[in-house]
C-alpha positions as CSV (number, residue, x, y, z in Angstrom):
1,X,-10.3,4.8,7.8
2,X,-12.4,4.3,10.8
3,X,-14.2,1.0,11.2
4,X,-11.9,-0.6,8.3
5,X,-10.8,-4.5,9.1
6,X,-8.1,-5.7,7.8
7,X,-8.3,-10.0,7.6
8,X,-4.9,-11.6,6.8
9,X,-4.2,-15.6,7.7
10,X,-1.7,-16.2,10.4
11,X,1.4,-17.2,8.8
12,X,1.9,-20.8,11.5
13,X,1.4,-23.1,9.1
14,X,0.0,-25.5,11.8
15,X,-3.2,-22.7,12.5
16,X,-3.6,-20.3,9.6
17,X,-6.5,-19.2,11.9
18,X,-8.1,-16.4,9.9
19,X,-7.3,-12.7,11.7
20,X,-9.2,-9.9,12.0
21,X,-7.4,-6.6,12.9
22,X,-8.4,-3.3,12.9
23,X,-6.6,-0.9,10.1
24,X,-4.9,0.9,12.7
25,X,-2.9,-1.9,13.5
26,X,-1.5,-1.9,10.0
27,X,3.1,-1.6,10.3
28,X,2.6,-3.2,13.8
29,X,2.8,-6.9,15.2
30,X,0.4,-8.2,17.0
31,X,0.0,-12.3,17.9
32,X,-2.4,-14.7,16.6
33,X,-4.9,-15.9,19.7
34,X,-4.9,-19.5,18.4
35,X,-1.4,-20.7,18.5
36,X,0.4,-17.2,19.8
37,X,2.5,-16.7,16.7
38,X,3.7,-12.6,16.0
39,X,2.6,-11.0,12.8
40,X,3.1,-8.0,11.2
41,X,0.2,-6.0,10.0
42,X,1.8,-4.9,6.5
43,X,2.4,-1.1,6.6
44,X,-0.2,1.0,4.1
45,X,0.8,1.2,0.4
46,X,2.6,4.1,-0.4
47,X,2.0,5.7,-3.9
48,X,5.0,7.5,-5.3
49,X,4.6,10.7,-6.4
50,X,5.0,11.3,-10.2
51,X,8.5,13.1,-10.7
52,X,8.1,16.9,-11.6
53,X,10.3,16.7,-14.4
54,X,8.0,13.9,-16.4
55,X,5.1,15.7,-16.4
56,X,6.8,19.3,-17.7
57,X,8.7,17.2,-20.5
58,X,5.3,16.5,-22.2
59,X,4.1,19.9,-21.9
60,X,7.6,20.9,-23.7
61,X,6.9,18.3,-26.1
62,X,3.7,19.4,-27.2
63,X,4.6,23.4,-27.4
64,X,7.4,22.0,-29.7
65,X,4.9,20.5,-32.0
66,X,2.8,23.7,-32.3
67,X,5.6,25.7,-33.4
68,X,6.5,22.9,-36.0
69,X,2.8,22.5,-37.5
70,X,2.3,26.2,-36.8
């Protein structure tokens, strides 16, 4: 992640200067240098984790289908 730039707009709809922050900064505020304003670096996407249970369902599902055809 090292070197990564995150570019939002600032959200003062007098500036909307263009900012460039490192991705470290992401889940943090920091202010705009034009006009001052606070923003909040959006937090990193978390993926959730596919449940346990969905991915054992189709393996019971296709062992039932064997012992039909078979």
């Amino acid at each position: 992640m090292a070197g990564q730039i995150i570019r939002l707009i600032c959200p003062n709809l007098l500036c909307r200067t263009i900012l460039s922050v490192p991705a470290g900064a992401r889940g943090k505020d920091v202010r705009c240098r034009a006009c001052g304003a606070k923003v909040r670096i959006p937090a990193p996407a978390v993926k959730p984790a596919p449940a346990k249970g969905a991915a054992d369902g189709k393996a019971d599902d296709a062992a039932k289908a064997e012992k039909k055809a078979g």
